[in-house]
C-alpha positions in Angstrom: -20.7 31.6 11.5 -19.6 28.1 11.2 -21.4 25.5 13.7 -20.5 22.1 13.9 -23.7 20.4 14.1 -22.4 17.0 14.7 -19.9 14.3 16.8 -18.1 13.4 12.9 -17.4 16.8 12.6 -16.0 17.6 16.4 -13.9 14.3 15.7 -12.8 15.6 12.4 -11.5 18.8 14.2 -10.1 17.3 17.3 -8.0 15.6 14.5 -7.0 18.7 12.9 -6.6 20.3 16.6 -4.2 17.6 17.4 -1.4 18.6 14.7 0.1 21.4 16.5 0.5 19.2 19.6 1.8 16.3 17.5 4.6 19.0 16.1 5.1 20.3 19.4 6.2 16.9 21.0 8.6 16.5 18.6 10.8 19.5 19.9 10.6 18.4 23.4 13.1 15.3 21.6 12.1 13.1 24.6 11.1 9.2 25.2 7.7 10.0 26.7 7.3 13.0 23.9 7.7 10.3 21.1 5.3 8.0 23.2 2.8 10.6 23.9 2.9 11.6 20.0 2.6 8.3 19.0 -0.5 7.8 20.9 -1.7 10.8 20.0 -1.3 10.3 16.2 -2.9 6.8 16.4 -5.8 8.2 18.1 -5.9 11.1 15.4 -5.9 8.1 13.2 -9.0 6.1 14.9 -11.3 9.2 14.5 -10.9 9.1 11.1 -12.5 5.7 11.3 -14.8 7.0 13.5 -15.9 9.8 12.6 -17.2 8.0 9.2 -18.8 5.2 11.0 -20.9 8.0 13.3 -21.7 10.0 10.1 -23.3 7.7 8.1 -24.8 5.5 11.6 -26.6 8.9 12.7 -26.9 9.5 9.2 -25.4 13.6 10.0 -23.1 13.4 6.6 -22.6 16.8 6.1 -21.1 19.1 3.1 -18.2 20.1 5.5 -17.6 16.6 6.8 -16.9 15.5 3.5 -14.6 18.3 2.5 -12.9 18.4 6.2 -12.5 14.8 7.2 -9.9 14.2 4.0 -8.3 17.3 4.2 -7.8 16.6 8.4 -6.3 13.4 6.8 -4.1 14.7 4.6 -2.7 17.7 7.0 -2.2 14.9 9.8 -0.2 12.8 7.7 1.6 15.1 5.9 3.1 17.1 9.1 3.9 13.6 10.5 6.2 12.9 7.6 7.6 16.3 7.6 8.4 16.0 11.3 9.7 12.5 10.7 12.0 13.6 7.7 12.8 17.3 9.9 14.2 15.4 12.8 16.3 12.3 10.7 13.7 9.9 12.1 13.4 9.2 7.8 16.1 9.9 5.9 17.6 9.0 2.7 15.8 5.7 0.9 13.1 5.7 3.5 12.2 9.5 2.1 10.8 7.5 -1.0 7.6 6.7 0.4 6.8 9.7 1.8 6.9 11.1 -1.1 5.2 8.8 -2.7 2.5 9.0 0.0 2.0 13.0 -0.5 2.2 13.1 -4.2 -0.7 10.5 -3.9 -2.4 12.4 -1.6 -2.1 15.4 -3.7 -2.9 13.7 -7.0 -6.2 11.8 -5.9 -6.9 14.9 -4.5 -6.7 16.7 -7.6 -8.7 13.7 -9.3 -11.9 14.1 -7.1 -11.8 17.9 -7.2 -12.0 17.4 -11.0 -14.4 14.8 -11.1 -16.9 16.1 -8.9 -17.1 18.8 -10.9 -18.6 16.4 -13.9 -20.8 14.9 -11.0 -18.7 11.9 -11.1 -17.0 10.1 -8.0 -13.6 8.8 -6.9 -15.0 6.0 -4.5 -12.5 4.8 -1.8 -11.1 1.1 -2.8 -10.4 -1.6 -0.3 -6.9 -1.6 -0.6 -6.8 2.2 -0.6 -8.2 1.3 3.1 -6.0 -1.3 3.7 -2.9 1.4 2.6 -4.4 3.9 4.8 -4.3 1.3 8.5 -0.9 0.3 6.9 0.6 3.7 6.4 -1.0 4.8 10.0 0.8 2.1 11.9 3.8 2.7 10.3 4.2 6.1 10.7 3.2 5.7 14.1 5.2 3.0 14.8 8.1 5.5 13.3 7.4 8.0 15.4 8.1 6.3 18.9 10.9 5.1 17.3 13.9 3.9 19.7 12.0 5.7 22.6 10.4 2.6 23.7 13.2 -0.2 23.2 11.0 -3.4 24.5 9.6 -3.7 21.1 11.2 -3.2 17.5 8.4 -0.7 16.7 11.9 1.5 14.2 11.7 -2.0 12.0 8.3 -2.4 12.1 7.4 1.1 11.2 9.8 0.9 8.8 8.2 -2.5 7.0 4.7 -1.1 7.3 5.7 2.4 5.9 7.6 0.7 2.6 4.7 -1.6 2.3 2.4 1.6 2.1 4.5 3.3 -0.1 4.0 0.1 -2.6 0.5 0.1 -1.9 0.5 4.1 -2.4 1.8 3.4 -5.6 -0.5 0.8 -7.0 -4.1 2.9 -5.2 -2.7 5.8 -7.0 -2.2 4.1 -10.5 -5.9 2.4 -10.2 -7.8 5.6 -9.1 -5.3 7.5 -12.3 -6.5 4.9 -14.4 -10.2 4.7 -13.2 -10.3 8.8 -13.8 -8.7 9.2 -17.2 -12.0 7.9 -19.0 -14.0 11.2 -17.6 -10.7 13.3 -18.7 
């Protein structure tokens, strides 16, 4: 039976947990649904910050922390983009970075799976982090969208999420590059 033994993990599930109430909120097609997703998401988003920094403070890494907590990250963003791009909230040019973004995801992936299995790691770069807080925000900002009109958070989303599709690009060239040596 699987136990989760420690805080990192429960936050790495609530993340996962969250995704069908992100999707849900969506189809209400509401203001305070957009909000309420929105918060939701960026909170998804801080336990993945969190759940690191409690790992390694309580020193409670675990096996399925480290396979969990990037696959949590992956599923959360890519069902935000899908929801985005299902309800027009991205459409045409803006579709570039998401793609971008999940081929990324999916190709770094792919890299550490291969790697660890020559006992060789991918390690996480400091504009890959930087990428990551930008691509959060943006998507986040993106989905509140129009709902809250006192602030441009459409525009803003929309900066931060081409920014992180640039930044997507360039992370996903240097950890290509990095990996080919061990290919």
């Amino acid at each position: 039976m699987f136990k989760v033994k420690n805080i990192a993990n429960i936050l790495t599930l609530m993340r996962i947990g969250l995704i069908p109430v992100l999707i849900g909120l969506f189809y209400i097609e509401a203001p305070f649904s957009f909000i309420t997703a929105s918060i939701l998401f960026l909170i998804a988003c801080l336990t993945d910050y969190f759940d690191g920094v409690v790992a390694r403070a309580t020193k409670q890494e675990s096996d399925i922390g480290r396979f969990l907590d990037p696959l949590a990250d992956k599923l959360i963003i890519a069902a935000a983009l899908i929801m985005l791009a299902g309800f027009g909230r991205i459409s045409g040019l803006t579709l570039i970075p998401a793609v971008i973004i999940l081929c990324r995801e999916i190709l770094v992936s792919g890299l550490r799976e291969h790697l660890s299995t020559l006992n060789v790691s991918l390690p996480v770069t400091h504009l890959s982090k930087w990428k990551t807080t930008i691509q959060m925000f943006g998507i986040g900002f993106l989905i509140v969208g129009d709902a809250l009109p006192i602030l441009p958070f459409e525009t803003a989303g929309l900066y931060c999420f081409w920014l992180a599709g640039i930044l997507t690009l360039i992370t996903g060239y240097d950890y290509l590059r990095k990996s080919l040596k061990h290919m």
